[in-house]
N, C-alpha and C positions, 0 to 999 in steps of 0.2 A: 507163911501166913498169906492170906487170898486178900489183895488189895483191893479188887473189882470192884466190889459195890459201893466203896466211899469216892473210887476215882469215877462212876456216874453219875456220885450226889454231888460229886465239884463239877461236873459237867454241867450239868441240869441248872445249879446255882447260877454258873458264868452264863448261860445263856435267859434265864430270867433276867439277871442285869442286864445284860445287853441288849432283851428287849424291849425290859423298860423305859432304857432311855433312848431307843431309837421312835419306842412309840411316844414318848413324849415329847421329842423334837419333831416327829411326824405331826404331830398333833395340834400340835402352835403351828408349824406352816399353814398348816390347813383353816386356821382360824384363824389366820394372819390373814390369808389369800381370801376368805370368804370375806372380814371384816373392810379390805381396802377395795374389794369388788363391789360393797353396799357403800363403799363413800364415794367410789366414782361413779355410781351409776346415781346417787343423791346429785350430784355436783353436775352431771350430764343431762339431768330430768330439770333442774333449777336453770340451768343456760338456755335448754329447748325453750323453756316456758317464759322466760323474758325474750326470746327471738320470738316465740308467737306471739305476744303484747304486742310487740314492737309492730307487727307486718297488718297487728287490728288497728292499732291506733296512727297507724299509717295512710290505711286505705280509703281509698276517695269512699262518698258516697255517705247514706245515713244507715243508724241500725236500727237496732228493732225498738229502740227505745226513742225513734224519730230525729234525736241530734246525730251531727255530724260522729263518725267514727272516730278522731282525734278527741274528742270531748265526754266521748260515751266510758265516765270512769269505771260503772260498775263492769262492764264489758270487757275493756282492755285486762281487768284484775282478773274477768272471769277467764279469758282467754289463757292468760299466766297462768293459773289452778290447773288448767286443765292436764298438762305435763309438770308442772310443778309442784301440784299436792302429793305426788308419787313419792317426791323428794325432801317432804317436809313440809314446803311452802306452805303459806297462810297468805289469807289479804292485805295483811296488816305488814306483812314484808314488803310489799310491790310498793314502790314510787314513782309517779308520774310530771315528768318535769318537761319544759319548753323552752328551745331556746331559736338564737335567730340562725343559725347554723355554725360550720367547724370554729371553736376558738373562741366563741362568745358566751357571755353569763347565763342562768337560766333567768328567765323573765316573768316565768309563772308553773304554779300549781294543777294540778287537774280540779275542775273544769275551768279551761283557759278561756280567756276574751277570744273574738275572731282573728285566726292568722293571717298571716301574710305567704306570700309565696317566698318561698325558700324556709320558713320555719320548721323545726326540727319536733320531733318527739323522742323524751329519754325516758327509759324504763329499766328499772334496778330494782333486785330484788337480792337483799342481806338474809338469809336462813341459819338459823343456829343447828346444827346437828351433834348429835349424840350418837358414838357408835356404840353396836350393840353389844360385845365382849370385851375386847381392849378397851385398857383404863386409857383412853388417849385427852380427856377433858372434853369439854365444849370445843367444836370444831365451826368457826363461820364463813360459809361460801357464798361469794359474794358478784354477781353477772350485773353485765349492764349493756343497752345496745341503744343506737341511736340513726333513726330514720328521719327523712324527710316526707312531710306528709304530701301526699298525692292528692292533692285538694284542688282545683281551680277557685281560689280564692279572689274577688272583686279587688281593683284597686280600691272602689272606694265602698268596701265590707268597713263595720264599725258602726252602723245603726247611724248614719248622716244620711240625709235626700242624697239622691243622685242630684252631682253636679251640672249646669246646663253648658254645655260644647257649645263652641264658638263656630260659628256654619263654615265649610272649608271656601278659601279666599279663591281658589282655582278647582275645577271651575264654580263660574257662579252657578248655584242652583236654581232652575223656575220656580217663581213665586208659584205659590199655591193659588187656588180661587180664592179668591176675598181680602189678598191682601191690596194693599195700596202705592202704587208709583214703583212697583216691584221692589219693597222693601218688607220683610219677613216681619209680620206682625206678632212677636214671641208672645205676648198676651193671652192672646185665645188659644195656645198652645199649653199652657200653663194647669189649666183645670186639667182636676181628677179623674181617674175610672168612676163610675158610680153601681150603686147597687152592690154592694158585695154580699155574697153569701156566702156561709160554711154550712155543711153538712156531713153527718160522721155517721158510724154503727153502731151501737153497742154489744159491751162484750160480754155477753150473759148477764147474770146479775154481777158480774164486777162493779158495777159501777165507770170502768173505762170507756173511752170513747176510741176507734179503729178506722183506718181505711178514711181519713179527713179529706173533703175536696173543699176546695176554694172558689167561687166563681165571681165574675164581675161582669160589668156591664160598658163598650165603649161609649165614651161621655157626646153627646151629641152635637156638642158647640165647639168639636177641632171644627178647625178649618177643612181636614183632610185625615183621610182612614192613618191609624199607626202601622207602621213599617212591623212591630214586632210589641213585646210583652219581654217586661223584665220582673220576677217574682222571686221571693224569697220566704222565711219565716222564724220566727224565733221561739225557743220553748228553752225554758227554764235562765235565761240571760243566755243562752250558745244560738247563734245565729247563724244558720245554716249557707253556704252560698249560695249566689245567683245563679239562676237558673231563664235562659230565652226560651217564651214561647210564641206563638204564632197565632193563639188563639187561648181563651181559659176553655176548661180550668186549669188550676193550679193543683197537683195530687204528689202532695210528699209521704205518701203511704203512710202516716205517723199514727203509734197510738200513744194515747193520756194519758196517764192515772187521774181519775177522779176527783176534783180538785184543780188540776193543774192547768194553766193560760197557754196561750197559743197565739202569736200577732205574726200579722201576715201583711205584708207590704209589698204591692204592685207600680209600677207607673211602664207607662206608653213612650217609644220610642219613632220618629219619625223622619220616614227619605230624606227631610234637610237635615239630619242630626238633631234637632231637638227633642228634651224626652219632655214628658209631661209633669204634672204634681203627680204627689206621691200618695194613694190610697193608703190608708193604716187602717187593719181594724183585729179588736182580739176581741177572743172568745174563751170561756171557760167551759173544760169538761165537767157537766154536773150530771151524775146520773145515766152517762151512756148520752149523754147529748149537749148537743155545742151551745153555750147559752151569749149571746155576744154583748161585751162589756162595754166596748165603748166603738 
């Protein structure tokens, strides 16, 4: 009796098993390796994106929304999306916290009062991930980084007059013209810049205002020209740093929304250390044009 052809149906059979379940252990590696390949590269796109937060709400200077970069929350969030949406991320995961540096509480929320030097920016951002084959559940990755803002922030930022310095005791400095028995008459020292003006762009029909200059006028009754210009400005309660100038104007390249105040604060600094009063004046963007309130 001719065994052949059943001993290549047992053949045939053993090797269909065999390949079945090699290809079905092939198969789950492979959807193993694909599945932890998309949570590390989630978990790597969420980290980059709170490192870019961090290095916007770090960086000195203003954006494009006129406040300082530390302050600027819709920004620092945008910042985060930008490698972060890869990974999941939403706005609504990014948190933006302040504190005074390593080891201390946070002390505020985004948008924060004016810092101080050494104050810190924290940014964390919690993503919930779902992988896309394996039954693994809800997965939540979770970064956080924390900078010091690079801000030249005033000792005395906080929206107070500049305080008046005590004239230095060595050496003594030459009275100005006009004073008396060579004692520094801080009185006439005291009066304001005058004439302030704002002037802006507008930005098609948005209704925005663009590109704001500041100007003033030195007040007539120093005794003697100021040494320098100290100027600043606030939009929305965030108060931007001081900033020396030498001459107006004053151009914090800011733009408005429509609607939105702008105050702007100058005073005169002079060779015996004394500064001057303090100019204040705001203006509201109406219509692509600075309208001044008070």
């Amino acid at each position: 009796m001719n065994h052949q052809p059943h001993r290549r149906q047992r053949l045939l059979g053993q090797a269909l098993v065999e390949f079945a379940l090699v290809m079905t252990l092939f198969m789950f590696l492979l959807v193993a390796v694909f599945e932890f390949g998309h949570l590390a590269l989630a978990y790597t796109l969420v980290a980059a994106g709170v490192r870019e937060a961090g290095r916007y709400g770090a960086a000195s200077g203003l954006s494009e929304n006129g406040v300082p970069r530390y302050a600027d929350c819709e920004g620092i969030r945008a910042a985060a999306l930008r490698l972060g949406a890869l990974g999941g991320m939403t706005a609504d995961d990014v948190s933006i916290e302040y504190d005074h540096g390593p080891g201390t509480a946070v002390f505020a929320t985004c948008p924060p009062p004016a810092l101080t030097l050494g104050d810190r920016i924290r940014v964390r951002a919690t993503v919930e991930v779902r992988p896309w084959v394996l039954d693994l559940g809800t997965l939540t990755f979770q970064s956080q980084v924390e900078r010091t803002v690079l801000e030249a922030i005033p000792l005395d930022a906080g929206g107070q007059s500049p305080p008046v310095p005590s004239p230095s005791p060595s050496p003594e400095p030459s009275p100005p013209p006009g004073e008396q028995g060579g004692e520094t008459n801080e009185a006439s020292f005291q009066v304001t810049p005058i004439n302030p003006t704002a002037t802006a762009e507008p930005v098609g029909n948005s209704g925005k205002c663009k590109n704001i200059q500041f100007s003033w006028d030195a007040n007539p009754d120093w005794p003697v020209a100021p040494l320098t210009y100290r100027a600043r400005h606030t939009v929305g309660g965030v108060q931007a740093p001081l900033l020396n100038l030498d001459a107006p104007p004053y151009a914090p390249d800011t733009t408005l929304n429509n609607g939105t105040t702008i105050t702007f604060e100058v005073w005169a600094v002079f060779v015996n250390g004394l500064t001057s009063g303090t100019l204040e004046a705001t203006y509201q963007c109406q219509d692509g044009t600075l309208v001044p309130l008070r």
